[in-house]
C-alpha positions in Angstrom: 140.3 115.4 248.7 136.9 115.2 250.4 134.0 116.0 248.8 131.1 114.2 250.8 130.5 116.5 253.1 130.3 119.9 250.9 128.8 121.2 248.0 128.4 119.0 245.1 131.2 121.4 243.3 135.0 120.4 244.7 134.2 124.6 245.9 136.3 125.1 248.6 136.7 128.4 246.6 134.4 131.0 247.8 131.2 131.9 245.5 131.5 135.7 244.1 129.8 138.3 245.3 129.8 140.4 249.6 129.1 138.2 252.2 125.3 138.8 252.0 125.1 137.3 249.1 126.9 133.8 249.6 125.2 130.6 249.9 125.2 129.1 254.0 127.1 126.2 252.7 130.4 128.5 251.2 132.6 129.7 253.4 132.1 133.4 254.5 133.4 136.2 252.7 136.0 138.4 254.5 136.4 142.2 254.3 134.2 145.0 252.8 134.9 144.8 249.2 134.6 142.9 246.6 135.8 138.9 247.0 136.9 136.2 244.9 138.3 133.2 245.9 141.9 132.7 246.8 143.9 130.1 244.3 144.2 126.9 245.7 141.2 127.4 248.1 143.1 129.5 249.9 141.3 132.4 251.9 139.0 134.7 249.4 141.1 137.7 248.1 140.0 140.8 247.9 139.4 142.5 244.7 139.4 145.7 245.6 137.2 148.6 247.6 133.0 147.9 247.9 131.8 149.2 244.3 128.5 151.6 244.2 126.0 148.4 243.2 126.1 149.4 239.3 129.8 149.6 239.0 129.5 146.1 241.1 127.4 145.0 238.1 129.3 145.9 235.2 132.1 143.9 237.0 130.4 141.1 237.4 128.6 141.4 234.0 132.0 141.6 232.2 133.5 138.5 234.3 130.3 136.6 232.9 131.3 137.9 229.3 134.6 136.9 229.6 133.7 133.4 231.2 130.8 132.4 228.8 133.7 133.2 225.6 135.8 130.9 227.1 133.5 127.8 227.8 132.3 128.5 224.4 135.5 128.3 222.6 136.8 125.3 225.1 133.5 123.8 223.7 135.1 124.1 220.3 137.6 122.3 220.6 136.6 119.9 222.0 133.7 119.2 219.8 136.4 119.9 216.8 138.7 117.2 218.4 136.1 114.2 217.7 135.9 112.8 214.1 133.0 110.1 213.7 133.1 109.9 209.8 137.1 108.3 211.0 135.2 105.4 212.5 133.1 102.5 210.4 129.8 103.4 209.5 126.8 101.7 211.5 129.0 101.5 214.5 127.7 101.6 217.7 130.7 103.9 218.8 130.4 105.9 215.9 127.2 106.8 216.7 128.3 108.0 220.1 131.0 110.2 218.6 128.3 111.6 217.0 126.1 112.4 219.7 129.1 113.8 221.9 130.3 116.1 219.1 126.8 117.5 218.3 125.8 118.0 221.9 129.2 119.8 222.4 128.6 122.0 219.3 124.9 122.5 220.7 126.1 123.8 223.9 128.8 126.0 222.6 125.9 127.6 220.8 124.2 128.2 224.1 127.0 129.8 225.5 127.2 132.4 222.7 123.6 133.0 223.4 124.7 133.7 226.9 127.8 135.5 225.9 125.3 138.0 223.9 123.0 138.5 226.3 125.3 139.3 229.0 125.9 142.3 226.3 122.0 143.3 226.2 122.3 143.2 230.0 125.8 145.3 229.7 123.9 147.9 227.7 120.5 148.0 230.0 122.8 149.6 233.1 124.9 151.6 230.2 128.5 149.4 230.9 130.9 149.4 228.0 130.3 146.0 226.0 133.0 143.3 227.3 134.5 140.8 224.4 137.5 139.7 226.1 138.5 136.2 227.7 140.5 135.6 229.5 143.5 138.1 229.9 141.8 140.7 233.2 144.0 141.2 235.5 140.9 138.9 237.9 141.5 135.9 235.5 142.5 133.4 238.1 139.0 134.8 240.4 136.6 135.1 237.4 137.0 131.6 235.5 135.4 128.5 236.7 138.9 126.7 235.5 142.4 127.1 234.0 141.6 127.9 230.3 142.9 125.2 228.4 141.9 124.4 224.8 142.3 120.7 224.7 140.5 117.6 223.3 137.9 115.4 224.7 138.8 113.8 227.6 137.5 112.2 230.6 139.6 114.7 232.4 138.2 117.6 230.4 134.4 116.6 230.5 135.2 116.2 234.2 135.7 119.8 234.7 132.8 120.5 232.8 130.4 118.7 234.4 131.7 120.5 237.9 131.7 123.5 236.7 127.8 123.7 235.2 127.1 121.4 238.2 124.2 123.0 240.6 125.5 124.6 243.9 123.5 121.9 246.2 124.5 118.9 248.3 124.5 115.7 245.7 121.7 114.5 248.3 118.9 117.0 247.4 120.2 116.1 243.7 117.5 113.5 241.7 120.2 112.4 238.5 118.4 109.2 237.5 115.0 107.9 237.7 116.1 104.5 239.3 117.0 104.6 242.6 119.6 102.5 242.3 121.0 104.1 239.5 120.4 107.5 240.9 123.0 106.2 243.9 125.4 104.5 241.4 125.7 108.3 239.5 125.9 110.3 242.5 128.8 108.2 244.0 130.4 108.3 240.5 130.6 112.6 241.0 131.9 111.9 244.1 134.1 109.5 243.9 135.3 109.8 240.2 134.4 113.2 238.4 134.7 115.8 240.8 138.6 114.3 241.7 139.2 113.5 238.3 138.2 117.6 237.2 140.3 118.8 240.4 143.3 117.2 238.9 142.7 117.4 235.5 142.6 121.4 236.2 146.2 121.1 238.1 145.3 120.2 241.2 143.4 123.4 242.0 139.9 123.3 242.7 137.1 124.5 240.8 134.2 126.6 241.5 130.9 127.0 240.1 130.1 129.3 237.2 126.6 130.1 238.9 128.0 131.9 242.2 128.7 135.0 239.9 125.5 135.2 238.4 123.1 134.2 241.9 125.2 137.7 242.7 123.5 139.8 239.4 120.3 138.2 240.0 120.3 140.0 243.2 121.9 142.9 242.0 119.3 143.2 239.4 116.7 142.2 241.4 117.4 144.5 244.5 121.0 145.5 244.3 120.8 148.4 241.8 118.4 151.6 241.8 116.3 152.5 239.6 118.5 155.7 238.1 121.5 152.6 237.5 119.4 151.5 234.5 119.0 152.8 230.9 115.9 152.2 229.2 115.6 153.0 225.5 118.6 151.3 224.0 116.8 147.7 222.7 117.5 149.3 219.7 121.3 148.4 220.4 120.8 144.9 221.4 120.8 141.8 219.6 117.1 140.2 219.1 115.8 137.1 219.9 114.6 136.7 216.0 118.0 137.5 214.6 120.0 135.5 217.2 117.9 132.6 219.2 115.7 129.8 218.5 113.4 127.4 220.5 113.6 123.7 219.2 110.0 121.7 217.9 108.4 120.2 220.8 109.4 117.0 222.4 113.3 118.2 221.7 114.8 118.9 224.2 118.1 121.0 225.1 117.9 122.6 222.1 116.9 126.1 223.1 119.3 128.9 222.0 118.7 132.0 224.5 119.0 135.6 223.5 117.7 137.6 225.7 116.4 141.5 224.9 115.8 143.9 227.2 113.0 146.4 225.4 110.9 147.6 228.6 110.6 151.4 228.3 110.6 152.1 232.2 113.4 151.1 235.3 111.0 149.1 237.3 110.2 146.7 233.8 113.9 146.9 232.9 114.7 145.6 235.8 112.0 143.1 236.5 112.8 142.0 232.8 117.1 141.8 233.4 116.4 139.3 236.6 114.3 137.4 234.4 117.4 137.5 231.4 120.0 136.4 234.5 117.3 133.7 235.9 116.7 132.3 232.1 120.6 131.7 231.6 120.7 130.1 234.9 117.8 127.5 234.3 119.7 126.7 231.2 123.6 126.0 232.4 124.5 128.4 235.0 122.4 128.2 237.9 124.0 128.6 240.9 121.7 126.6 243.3 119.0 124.8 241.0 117.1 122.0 242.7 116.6 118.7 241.5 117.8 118.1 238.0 114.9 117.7 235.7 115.4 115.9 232.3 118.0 116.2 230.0 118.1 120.6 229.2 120.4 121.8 231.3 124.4 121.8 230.8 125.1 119.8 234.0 122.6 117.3 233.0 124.0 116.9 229.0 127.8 116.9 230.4 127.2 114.4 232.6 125.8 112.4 230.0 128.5 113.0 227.8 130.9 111.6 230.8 128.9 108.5 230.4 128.6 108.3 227.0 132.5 108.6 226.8 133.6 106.0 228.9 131.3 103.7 226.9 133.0 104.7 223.2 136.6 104.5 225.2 135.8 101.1 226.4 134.5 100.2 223.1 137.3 101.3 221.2 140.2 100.5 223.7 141.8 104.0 223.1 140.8 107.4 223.1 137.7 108.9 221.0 139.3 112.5 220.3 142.2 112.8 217.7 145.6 113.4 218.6 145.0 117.2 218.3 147.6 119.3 220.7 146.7 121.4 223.5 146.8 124.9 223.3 147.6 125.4 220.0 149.4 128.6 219.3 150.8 130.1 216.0 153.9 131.3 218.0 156.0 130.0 220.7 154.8 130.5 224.0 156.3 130.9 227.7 154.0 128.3 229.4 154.3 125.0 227.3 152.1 124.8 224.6 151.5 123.0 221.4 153.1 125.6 219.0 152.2 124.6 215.4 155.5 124.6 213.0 154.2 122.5 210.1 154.0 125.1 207.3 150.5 124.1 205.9 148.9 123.7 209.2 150.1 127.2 210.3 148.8 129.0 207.5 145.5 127.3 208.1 145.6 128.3 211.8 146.5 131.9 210.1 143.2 132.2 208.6 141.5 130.5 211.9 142.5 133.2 213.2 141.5 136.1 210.8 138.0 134.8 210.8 137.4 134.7 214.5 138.7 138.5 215.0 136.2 139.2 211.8 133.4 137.6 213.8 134.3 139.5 217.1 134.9 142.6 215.5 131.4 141.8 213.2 129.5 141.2 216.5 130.7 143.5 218.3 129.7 146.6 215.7 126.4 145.2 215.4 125.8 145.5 218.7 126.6 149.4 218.8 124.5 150.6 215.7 121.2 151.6 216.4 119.2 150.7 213.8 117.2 147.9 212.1 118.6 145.0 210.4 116.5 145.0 207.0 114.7 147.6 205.2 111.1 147.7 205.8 109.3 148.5 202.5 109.7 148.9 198.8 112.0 147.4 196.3 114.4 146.9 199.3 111.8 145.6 201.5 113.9 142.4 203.3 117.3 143.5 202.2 120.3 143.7 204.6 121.0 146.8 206.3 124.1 148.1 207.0 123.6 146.5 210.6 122.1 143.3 208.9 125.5 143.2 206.7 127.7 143.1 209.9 125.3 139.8 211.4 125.1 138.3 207.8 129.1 138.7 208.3 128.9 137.2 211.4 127.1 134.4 210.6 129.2 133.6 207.8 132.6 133.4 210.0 130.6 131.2 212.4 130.5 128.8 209.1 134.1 129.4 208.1 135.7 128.7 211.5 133.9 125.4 211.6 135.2 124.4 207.8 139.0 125.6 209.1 138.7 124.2 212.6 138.0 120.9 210.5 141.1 121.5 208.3 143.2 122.0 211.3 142.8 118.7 213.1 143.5 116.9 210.1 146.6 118.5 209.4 149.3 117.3 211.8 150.9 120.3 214.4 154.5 120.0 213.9 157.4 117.5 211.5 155.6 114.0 213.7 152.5 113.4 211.9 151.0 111.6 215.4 150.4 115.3 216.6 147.3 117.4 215.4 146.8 120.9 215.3 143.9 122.4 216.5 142.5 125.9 216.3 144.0 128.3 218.1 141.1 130.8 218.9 144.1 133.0 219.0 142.6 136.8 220.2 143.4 139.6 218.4 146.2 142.2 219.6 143.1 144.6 220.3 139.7 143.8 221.6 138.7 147.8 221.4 135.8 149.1 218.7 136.7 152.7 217.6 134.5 155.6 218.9 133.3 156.6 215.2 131.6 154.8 213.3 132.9 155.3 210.1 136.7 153.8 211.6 134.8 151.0 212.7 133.9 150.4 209.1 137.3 151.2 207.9 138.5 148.7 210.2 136.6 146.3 208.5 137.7 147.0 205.3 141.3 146.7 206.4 141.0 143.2 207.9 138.5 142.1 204.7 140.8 142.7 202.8 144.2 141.8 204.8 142.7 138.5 205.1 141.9 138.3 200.7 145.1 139.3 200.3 146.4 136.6 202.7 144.7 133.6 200.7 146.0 135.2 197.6 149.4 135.3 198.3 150.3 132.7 200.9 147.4 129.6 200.4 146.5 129.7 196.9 149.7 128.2 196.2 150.7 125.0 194.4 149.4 121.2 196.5 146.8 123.0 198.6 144.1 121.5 199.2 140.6 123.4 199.1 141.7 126.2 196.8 137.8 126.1 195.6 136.9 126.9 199.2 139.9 129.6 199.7 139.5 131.6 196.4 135.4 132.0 197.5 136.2 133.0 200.4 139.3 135.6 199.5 136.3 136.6 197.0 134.3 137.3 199.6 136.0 138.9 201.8 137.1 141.6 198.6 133.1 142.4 198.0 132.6 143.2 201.9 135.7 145.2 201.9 134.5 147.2 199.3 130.9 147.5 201.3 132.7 148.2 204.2 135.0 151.2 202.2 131.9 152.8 200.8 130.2 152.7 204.2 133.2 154.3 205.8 133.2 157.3 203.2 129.3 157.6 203.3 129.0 156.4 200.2 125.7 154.3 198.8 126.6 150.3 198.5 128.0 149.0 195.9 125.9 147.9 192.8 125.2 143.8 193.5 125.3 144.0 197.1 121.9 143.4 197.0 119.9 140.6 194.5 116.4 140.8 192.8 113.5 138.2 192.2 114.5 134.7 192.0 118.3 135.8 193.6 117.0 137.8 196.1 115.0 134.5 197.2 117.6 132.1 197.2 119.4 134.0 199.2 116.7 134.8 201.9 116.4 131.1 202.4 120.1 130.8 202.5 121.0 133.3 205.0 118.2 131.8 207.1 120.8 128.1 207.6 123.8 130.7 207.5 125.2 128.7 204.8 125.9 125.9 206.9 125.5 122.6 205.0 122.4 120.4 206.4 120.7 117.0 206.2 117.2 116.8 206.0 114.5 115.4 203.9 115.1 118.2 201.3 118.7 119.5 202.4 119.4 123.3 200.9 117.8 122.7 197.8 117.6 126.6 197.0 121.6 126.3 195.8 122.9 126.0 192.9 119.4 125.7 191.0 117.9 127.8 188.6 114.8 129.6 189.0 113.0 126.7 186.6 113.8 124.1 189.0 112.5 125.8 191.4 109.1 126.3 190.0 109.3 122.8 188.7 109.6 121.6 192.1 105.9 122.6 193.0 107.0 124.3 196.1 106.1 127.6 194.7 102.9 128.2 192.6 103.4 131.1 191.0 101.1 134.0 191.5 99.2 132.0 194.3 101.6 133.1 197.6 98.5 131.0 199.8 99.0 127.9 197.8 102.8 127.8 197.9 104.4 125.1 200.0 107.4 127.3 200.6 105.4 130.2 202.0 103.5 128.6 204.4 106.6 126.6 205.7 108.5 129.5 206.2 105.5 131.7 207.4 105.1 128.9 210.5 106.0 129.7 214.1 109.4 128.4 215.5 108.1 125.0 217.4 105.6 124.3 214.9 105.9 120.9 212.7 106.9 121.4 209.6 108.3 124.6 209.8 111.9 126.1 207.6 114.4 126.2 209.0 114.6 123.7 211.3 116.6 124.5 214.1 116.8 128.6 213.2 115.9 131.6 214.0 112.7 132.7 212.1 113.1 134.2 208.7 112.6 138.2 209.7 109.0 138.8 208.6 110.2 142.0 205.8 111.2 139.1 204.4 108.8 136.4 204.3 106.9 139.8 202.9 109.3 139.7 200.3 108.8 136.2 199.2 105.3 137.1 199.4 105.1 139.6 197.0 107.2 138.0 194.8 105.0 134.8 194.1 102.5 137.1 193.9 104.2 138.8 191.1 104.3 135.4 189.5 107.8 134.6 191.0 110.0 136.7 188.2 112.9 134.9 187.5 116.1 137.8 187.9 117.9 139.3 185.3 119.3 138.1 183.2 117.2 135.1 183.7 118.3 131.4 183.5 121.2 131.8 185.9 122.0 130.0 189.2 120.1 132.3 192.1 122.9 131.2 194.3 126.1 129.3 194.4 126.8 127.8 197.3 130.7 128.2 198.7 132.9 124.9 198.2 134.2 123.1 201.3 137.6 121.9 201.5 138.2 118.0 201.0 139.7 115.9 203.1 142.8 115.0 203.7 144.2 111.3 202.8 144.4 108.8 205.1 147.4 108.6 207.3 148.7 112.3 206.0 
């Protein structure tokens, strides 16, 4: 194969979009329709008939869904497949494991930020919300790659890099300061990466992720007219203060993008919708971004991970990533796979399984329910609403699949321990929301409490391992079935959905981490304390809100020093209100007083050496 002479990307395969919208250096689109490239960089295919511009859109929009949900899930497992606490402490490749399994986890979050704001931007031309993968019938055109869960690799961060790579000749590309080692990088993507991720993805080339959206950026930007947009439905999107976050200065690649589309008029809308597209595309998916410039975008970070990879392979004389199997499945499949037959390891990848179609089907409600996410005043002022119950849900599956993703690649895949399973981001048999809302909330309730009985009857069993973990989460899932069944009949919540005083508090502060656990200076010390050790600590002066430490950390902007939670979306202001009042109040213990505020949920050990 010969790359020197083309576009940095292996892209023989024609950039989406008509022919007015390819770059001069792809090869001309044929036809009047819509085109895609042809497999095996064969001549484009068409798609089908010229679409009216906003039915063009929606297309487009939902192939950017479904691509973003598969990158982010690839980025899973991959991230998954690495296990530094397996290698010695205060090891020079351990501490490379680390920083390839955080960045992967960092960009996987980034991609979700996408994925949801390709939904905004779904909802601003009035397209139905897309939360698929990759099962349309244009899979082969739309993704970047085959879709292959499968460890850390050379070959997989290969196809990575290619795919988030900029759209330009490796010549206008600046990659490292040094001249010399900016010539010494450049011939490694040429020489190395881009055949290694050409092979690695079966011999068929790749394309770049940033064709499709270069196409909406024009579409938004001149494409569509002004009656193809709907303004007035912000209300339905996710926010930026629920959802994103902007790391502290001097951190870079850290920036978790959500973008909301709240202008009130077609000509902002739109104006506003380029910008979302452009934003996304400065991040990971740009389709011809000039000179790299630091370390933020994806192209940049996976080509750092390439390097950083061969150095911990060399090191260690094998390969980094566990022995997990690719594609894992929790059923045979046509195509080979690595089915998972070991009778622990299934039932793990059982619940895997529940807890990503809760988080879908969580996500996806949220995003069609119209209303705010806490209550604004009163005794309730800062408590969940029933559209703040389906993100808190949401955010606690995000949590859970990490704990069970970790279980899985202990545990091995089939009767030779060598192999490990993996999680299976298996999808669920439907991907549809139901038109009422009230069946949406039954729905809920069904799979809440499908997935409690599950644990019950099929993990809490004799020699398994985190039954702490499973019975607080079969708990949980009981109490949001039951919100979910009174919600579904119109009914008022349940009594304890909601805490008071000192609970309430903890809580707050523990929503605002989602749970997850954390190392800092102070780590989560809201859990598992009791209201006096929380006064005793000095960080809240009761009766004086101005002179409370906690207050004015969590009152701080995002990027400011010093600020809770690091790394987070702001705590919603109805409830740093709330926290206000209460130390006003003098900080009330709840009722009855003396008890924990909040106990955090249990993680599963893990397993022995060499099981």
């Amino acid at each position: 194969m010969t790359v020197r002479n083309v576009n940095l990307a292996v892209f023989r395969r024609v950039p989406f979009g008509p022919a007015s919208a390819v770059s001069a250096g792809a090869h001309a689109a044929v036809g009047a329709g819509v085109v895609a490239p042809g497999p095996g960089g064969a001549a484009p295919l068409l798609l089908g008939p010229r679409m009216r511009p906003r039915d063009e859109t929606i297309f487009w929009l939902s192939a950017a869904a479904e691509i973003e949900h598969a990158l982010m899930v690839q980025y899973l497992f991959a991230a998954y497949s690495i296990d530094p606490a397996s290698l010695p402490a205060e090891n020079d490749v351990r501490r490379l494991a680390t920083e390839i399994r955080n960045t992967l986890l960092q960009i996987a979050r980034e991609e979700m930020g996408h994925f949801i704001s390709v939904q905004n931007l779904l909802h601003a031309v009035g397209g139905a919300l897309h939360f698929s993968r990759q099962f349309s019938p244009f899979e082969f055109a739309v993704q970047p790659f085959g879709y292959r869960l499968e460890p850390a690799t050379l070959d997989s961060l290969a196809k990575y890099v290619i795919a988030e790579s900029p759209n330009r000749p490796v010549s206008e590309l600046v990659l490292r300061p040094d001249p010399a080692q900016d010539a010494a990088i450049k011939q490694k993507l040429v020489d190395d990466i881009a055949p290694r991720a050409e092979r690695s993805n079966g011999g068929n080339p790749l394309f770049h992720v940033g064709a499709l959206f270069a196409r909406l950026h024009e579409l938004f930007k001149s494409g569509l007219d002004d009656t193809d947009f709907r303004p007035g439905r912000s209300g339905l999107q996710a926010t930026w203060r629920d959802w994103g976050y902007e790391a502290p200065p001097g951190t870079a690649g850290k920036i978790v993008l959500v973008e909301q589309l709240s202008a009130v008029s077609a000509i902002d809308l739109r104006r506003d919708a380029a910008a979302a597209i452009a934003a996304i595309g400065d991040q990971g998916e740009a389709f011809d971004a000039p000179v790299a410039d630091g370390d933020e975008s994806h192209f940049e970070r996976f080509l750092s991970l390439y390097e950083k990879l061969e150095q911990a392979e060399t090191a260690l004389g094998r390969p980094l990533a566990l022995p997990v199997v690719t594609n894992p499945a929790t059923m045979p499949l046509p195509a080979p796979g690595g089915h998972i037959t070991h009778a622990r390891a299934l039932r793990w990848a059982y619940l895997f399984n529940l807890r990503y179609r809760l988080l879908l089907d969580c996500l996806h409600h949220s995003l069609l329910s119209d209303v705010a996410s806490y209550e604004t005043s009163g005794a309730q002022m800062g408590d969940r609403t029933p559209k703040g119950m389906l993100q808190l849900w949401t955010f606690g599956e995000m949590r859970r699949l990490k704990v069970i993703a970790e279980k899985l690649v202990e545990l091995p895949a089939g009767a030779a321990p060598a192999s490990r399973a993996g999680p299976p981001f298996e999808l669920p048999y439907s991907m549809r929301m139901p038109h009422i809302d009230a069946d949406r909330w039954t729905m809920h309730a069904d799979v809440f409490a499908m997935a409690a009985e599950f644990i019950s009857r099929e993990m809490l069993v004799d020699g398994e391992t985190g039954a702490d973990f499973l019975a607080a989460v079969a708990d949980a899932d009981r109490a949001a079935a039951r919100i979910a069944t009174a919600l579904a009949r119109g009914e008022a919540l349940p009594p304890g959905t909601h805490a008071t005083d000192f609970a309430k508090v903890t809580r707050i502060l523990d929503e605002s981490v989602r749970g997850f656990t954390f190392r800092s200076p102070h780590g989560p010390f809201w859990r598992n304390s009791i209201h006096a050790e929380m006064i005793d600590s000095g960080r809240v002066v009761p009766g004086d809100p101005d002179g409370s430490n906690l207050l004015n950390r969590i009152a701080l902007g995002q990027a400011e020093a010093g600020s809770m939670p690091k790394e987070r979306p702001r705590i919603a202001h109805e409830r740093v209100a709330y926290v206000r009042d209460w130390i006003a109040r003098g900080a009330p213990d709840s009722d009855p007083p003396g008890m924990v505020g909040l106990m955090g949920e249990p993680l599963p050990p893990r397993e022995p050496a060499g099981s």
